[in-house]
C-alpha positions as a LaTeX table, in Angstrom:
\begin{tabular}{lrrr}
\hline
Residue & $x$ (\AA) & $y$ (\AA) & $z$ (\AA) \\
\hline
Unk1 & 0.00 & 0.00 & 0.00 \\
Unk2 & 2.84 & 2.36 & 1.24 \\
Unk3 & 4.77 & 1.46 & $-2.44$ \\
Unk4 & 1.39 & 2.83 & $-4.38$ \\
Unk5 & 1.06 & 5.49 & $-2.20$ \\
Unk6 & 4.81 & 6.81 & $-3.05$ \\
Unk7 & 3.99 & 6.00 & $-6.85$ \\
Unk8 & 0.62 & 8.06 & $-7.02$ \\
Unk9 & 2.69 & 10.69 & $-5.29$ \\
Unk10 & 5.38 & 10.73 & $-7.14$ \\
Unk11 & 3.32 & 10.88 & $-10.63$ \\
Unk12 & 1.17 & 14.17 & $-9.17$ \\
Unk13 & 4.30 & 15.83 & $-8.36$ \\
Unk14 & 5.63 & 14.84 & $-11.78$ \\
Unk15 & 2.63 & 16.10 & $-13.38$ \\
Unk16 & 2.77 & 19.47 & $-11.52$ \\
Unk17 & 6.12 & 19.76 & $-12.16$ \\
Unk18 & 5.22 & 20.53 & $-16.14$ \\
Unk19 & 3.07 & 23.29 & $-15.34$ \\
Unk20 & 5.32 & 24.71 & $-12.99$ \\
Unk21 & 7.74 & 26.17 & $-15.85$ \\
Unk22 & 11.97 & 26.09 & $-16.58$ \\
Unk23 & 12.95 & 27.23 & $-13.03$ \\
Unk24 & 11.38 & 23.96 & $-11.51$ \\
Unk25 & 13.26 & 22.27 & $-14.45$ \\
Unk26 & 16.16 & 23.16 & $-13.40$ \\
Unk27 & 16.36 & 22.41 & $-9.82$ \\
Unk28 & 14.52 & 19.45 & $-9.59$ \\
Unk29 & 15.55 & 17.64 & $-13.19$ \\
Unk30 & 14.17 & 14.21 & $-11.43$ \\
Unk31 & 10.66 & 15.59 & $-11.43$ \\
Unk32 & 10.65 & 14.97 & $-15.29$ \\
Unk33 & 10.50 & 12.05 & $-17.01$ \\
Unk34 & 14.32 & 10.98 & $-19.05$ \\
Unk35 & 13.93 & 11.36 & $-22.82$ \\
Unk36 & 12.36 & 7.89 & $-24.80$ \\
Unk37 & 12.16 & 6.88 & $-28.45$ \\
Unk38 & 8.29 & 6.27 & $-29.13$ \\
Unk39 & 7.09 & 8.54 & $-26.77$ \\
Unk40 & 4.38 & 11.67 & $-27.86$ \\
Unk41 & 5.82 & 15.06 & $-26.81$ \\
Unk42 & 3.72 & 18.17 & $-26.61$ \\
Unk43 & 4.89 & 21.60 & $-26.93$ \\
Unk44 & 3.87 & 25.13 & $-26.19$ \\
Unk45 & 2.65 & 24.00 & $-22.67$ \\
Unk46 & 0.75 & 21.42 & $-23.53$ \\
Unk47 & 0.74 & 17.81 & $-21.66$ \\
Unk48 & $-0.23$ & 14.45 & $-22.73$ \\
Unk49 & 0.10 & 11.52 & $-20.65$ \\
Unk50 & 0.54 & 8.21 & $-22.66$ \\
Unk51 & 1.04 & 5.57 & $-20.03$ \\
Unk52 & 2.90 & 8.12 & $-17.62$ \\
Unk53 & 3.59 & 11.02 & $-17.00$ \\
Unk54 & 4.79 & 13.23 & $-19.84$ \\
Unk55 & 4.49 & 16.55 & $-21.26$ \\
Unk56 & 6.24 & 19.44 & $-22.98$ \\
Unk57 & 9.60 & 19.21 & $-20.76$ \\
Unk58 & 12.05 & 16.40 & $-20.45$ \\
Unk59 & 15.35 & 16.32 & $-18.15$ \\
Unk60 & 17.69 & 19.68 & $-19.43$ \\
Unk61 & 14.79 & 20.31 & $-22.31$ \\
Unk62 & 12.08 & 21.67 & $-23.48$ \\
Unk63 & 9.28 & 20.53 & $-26.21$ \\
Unk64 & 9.03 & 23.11 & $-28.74$ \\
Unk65 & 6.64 & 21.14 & $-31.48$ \\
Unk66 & 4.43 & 18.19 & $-31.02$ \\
Unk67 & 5.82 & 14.96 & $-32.14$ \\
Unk68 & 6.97 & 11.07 & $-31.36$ \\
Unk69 & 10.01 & 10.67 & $-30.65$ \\
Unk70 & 11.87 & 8.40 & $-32.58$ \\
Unk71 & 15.74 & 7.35 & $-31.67$ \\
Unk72 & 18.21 & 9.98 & $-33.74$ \\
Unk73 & 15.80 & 12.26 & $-32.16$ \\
Unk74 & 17.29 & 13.02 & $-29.01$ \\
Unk75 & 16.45 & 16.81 & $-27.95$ \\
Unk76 & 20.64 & 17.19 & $-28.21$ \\
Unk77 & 20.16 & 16.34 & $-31.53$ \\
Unk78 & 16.99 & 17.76 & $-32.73$ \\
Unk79 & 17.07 & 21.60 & $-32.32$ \\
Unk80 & 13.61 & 22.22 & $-34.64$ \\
Unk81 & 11.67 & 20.10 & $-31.50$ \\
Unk82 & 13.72 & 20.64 & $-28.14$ \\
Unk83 & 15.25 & 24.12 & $-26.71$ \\
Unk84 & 17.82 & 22.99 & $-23.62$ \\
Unk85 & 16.16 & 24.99 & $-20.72$ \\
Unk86 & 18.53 & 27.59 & $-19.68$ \\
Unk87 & 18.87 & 29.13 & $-15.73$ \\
Unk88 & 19.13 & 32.19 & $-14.04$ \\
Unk89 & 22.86 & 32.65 & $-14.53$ \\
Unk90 & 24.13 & 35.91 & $-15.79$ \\
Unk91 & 26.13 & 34.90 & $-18.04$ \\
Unk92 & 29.59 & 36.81 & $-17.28$ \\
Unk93 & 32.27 & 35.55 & $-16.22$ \\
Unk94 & 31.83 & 35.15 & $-12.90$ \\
Unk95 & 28.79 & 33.56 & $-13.25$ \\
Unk96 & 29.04 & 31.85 & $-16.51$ \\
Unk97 & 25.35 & 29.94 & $-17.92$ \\
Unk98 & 26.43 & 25.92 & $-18.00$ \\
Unk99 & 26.42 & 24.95 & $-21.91$ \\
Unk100 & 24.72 & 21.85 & $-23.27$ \\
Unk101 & 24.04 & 20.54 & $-26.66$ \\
Unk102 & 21.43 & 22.45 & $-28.59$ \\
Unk103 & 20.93 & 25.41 & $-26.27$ \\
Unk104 & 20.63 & 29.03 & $-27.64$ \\
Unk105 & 23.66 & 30.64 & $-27.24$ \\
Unk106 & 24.20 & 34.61 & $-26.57$ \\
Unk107 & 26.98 & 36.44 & $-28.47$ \\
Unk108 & 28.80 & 38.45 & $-25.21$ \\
Unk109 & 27.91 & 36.24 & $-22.38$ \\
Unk110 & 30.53 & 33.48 & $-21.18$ \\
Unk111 & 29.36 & 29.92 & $-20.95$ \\
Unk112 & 30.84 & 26.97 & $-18.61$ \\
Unk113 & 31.40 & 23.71 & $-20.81$ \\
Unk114 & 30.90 & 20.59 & $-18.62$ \\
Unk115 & 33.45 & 18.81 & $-20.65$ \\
Unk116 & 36.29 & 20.69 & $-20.01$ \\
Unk117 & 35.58 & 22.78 & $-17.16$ \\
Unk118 & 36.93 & 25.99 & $-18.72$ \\
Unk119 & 34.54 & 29.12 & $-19.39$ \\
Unk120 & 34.21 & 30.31 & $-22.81$ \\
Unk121 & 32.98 & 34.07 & $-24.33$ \\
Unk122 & 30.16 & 33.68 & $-27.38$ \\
Unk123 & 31.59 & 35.59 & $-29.74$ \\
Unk124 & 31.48 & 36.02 & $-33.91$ \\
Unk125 & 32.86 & 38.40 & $-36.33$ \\
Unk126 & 30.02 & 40.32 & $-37.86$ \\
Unk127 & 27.44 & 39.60 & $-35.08$ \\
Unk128 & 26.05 & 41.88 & $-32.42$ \\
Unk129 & 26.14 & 41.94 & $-28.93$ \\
Unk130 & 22.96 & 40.51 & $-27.89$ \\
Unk131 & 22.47 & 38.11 & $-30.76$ \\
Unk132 & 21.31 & 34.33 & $-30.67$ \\
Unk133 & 22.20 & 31.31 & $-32.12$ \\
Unk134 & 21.43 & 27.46 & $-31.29$ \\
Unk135 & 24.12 & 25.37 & $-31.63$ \\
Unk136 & 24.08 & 21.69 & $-31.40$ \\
Unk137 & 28.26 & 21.70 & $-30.07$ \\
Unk138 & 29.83 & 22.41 & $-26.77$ \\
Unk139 & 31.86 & 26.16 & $-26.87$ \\
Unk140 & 35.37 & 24.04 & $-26.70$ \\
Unk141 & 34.52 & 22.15 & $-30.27$ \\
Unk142 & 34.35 & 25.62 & $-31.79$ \\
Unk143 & 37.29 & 27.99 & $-30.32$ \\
Unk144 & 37.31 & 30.74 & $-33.08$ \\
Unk145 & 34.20 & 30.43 & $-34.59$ \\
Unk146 & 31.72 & 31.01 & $-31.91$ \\
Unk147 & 33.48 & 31.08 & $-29.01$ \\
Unk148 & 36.62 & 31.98 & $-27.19$ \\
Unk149 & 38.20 & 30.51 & $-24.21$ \\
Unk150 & 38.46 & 32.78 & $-21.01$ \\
\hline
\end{tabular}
């Protein structure tokens, strides 16, 4: 009874969790559900539960366009379905934003690659301070074209 209990529990919370936006994301990443091949994703807010609980955010991402997922899909891989949800960092250097695969990156702010450890400025010739780009590569596979180390 106890084990049900927990389960039910555990599935409202993980339900809640969808609605309650990036921030929750974030800080409790085992509130939402790992990524799976064959699974329907919603996006713009929406939530579907097929079996269990799933919705419009997985661990580290976000569901930008209703689909099943198929493998080769990951959201690392697929920027036109899955935005990596970003935090509250400020993105200088003493407080560099944590890069991952597929996130929109911001020319002038300085991002921490978990790879290497090192913290890297978003910067290209041509483009303005301010500017965006999603990239589907950490900032140390591409010193002096996007990014330079700090």
């Amino acid at each position: 009874m106890r084990k049900e209990l927990a389960q039910e529990f555990r599935r409202a919370a993980m339900l809640a969790a969808q609605e309650a936006g990036d921030a929750m994301a974030l800080t409790m990443p085992s509130l939402y559900p790992v990524w799976a091949p064959d699974t329907a994703y919603g996006g713009d807010g929406e939530v579907k539960i097929v079996g269990r609980p799933l919705g419009d955010r997985v661990q580290l991402y976000r569901c930008q366009s209703p689909h099943t997922s198929q493998t080769g899909w990951e959201p690392e891989n697929v920027p036109a379905l899955w935005v990596a949800i970003q935090g509250e960092e400020s993105g200088s250097s003493g407080d560099p934003i944590p890069a991952v695969r597929g996130m929109e990156y911001t020319y002038g702010l300085y991002y921490l690659d978990p790879e290497d450890g090192q913290v890297y400025l978003c910067t290209r010739t041509g483009e303005a301070e301010g500017g965006t780009v999603v990239l589907q590569y950490l900032p140390h596979e591409l010193i002096g074209q996007y990014f330079q180390a700090v």
